[in-house]
N, C-alpha and C positions, 0 to 999 in steps of 0.2 A: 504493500500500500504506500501512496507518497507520503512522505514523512515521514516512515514510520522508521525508528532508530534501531539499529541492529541490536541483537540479545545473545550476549555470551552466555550460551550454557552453562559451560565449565565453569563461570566462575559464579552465575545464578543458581545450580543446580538444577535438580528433574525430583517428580515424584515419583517415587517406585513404589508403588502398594502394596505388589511385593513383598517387600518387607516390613508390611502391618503388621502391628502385633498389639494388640491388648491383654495377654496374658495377667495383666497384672488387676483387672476388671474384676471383681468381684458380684453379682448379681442378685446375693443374696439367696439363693433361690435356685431350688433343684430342676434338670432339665425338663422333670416329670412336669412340676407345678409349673412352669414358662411354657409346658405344652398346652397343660388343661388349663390356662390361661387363657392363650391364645383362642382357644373355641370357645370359649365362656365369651370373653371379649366379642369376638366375630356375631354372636348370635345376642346376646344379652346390651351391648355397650353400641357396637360401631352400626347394629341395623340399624336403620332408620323405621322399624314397626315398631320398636318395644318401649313406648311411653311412658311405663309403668319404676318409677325413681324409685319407690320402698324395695321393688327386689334388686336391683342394682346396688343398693347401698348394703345390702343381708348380703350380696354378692361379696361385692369391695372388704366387708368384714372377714368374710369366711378365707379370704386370700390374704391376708393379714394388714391392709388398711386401719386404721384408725376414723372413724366417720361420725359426728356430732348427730342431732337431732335436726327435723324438718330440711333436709340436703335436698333438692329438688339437682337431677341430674335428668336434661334432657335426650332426645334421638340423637344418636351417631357422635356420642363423643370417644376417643379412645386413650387409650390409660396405658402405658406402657409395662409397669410394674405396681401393681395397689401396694402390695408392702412396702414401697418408698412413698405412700400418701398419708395423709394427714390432714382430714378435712373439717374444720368445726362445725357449731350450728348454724342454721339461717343459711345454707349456702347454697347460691345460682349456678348451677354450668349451664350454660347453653349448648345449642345444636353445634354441631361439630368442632365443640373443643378436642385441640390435641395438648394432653399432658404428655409428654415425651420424658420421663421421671425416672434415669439413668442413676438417681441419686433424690434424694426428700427432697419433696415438696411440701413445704406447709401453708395451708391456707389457713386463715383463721375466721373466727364469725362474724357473719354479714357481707360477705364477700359475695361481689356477682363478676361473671367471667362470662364476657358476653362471645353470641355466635363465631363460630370462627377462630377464636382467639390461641394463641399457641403457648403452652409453657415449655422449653424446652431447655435441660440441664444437662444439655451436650456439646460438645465440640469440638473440632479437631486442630492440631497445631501447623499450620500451612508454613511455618518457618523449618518444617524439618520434613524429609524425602520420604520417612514411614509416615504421615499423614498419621501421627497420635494420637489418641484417643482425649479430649479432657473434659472433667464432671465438674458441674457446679450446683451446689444446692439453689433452690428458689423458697423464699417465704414472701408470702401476700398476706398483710396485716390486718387486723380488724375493718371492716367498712369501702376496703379496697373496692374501686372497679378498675376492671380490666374488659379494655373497650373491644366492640368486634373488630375481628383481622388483624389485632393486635398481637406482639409477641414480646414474651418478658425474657431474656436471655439468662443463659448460668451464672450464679454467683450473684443475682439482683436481689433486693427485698426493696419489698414494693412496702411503704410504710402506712403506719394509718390513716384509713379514708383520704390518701390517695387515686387518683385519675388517672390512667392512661388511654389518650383519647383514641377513637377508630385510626385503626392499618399504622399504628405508631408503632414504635420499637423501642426496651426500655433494655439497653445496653449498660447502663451504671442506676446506682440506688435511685426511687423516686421519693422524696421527702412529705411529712405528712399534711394532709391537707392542701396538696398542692396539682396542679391539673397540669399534666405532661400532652402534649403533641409533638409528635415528627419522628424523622428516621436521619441521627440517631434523635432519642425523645428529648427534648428543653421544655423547663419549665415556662410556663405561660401566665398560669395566674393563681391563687388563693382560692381553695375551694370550703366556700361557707352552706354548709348544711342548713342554715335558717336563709336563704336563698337572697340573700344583698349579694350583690358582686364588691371582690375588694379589691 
């Protein structure tokens, strides 16, 4: 392409997947239970027929989740590991949330996680040629929203009754009471629950 500057390999490197290796990943979790996981998941969690939140929650329990009272968990969300969850009371997921939960997640109560929205506690290290594996925990604090098509990254806590607005991205802490928009997320304004703007 015009302009476009040459790129020394050798001295950029190359990724070789190759030599992935996460051996050092622990899961928690027997290959058995990540099986019958997976179909429980597939039939119970990611359909889009199964409405019904009280058995998904007995679900989430019976695989070692932690799950408060009144959890309203809609169609098609998916959960990658429940025993790295941690869900308080009063809590919203909506339609096709993805918890990607390589590591705890903790929500706490009152929290809504609207349509779409991703938590994901993975990542890989693009500075090194085996593409490494790295985990971060996620906590969403009391009264948190986390907006549709949004996605909170590893190592965040979203603090209380914090905002993260639609299709934003919350790459570093969001602080409390404070309303996040963009990619990466900046704070915007002061979020007052008795509804003045500050």
């Amino acid at each position: 392409m015009p302009g476009q500057k040459y790129v020394d390999v050798k001295e950029l490197g190359k990724v070789e997947l190759s030599s992935y290796n996460n051996d050092w990943y622990d899961t928690k979790a027997s290959s058995l239970k990540r099986f019958f996981w997976y179909f429980i998941s597939v039939i119970f969690f990611i359909n889009p027929l199964n409405p019904i939140s009280f058995i998904k929650v007995i679900l989430l329990r019976l695989f070692g989740a932690k799950v408060g009272k009144n959890v309203i968990i809609k169609p098609s969300v998916n959960i990658k590991y429940p025993w790295f969850l941690e869900i308080g009371d009063h809590v919203w997921i909506g339609e096709g949330v993805w918890v990607d939960n390589l590591t705890l997640v903790k929500i706490r109560d009152n929290v809504i996680i609207s349509q779409g929205a991703m938590l994901l506690t993975g990542s890989h290290d693009y500075t090194k040629s085996s593409f490494n594996l790295d985990v971060g925990e996620i906590l969403i604090e009391d009264g948190a929203w986390i907006g549709a098509k949004s996605i909170v990254c590893p190592n965040v806590t979203c603090f209380s009754h914090s905002v993260l607005a639609v299709g934003s991205i919350a790459t570093t802490n969001l602080e409390a009471y404070t309303i996040y928009q963009g990619n990466p997320a900046r704070a915007k304004r002061k979020r007052n629950i008795n509804g003045e703007v500050i």
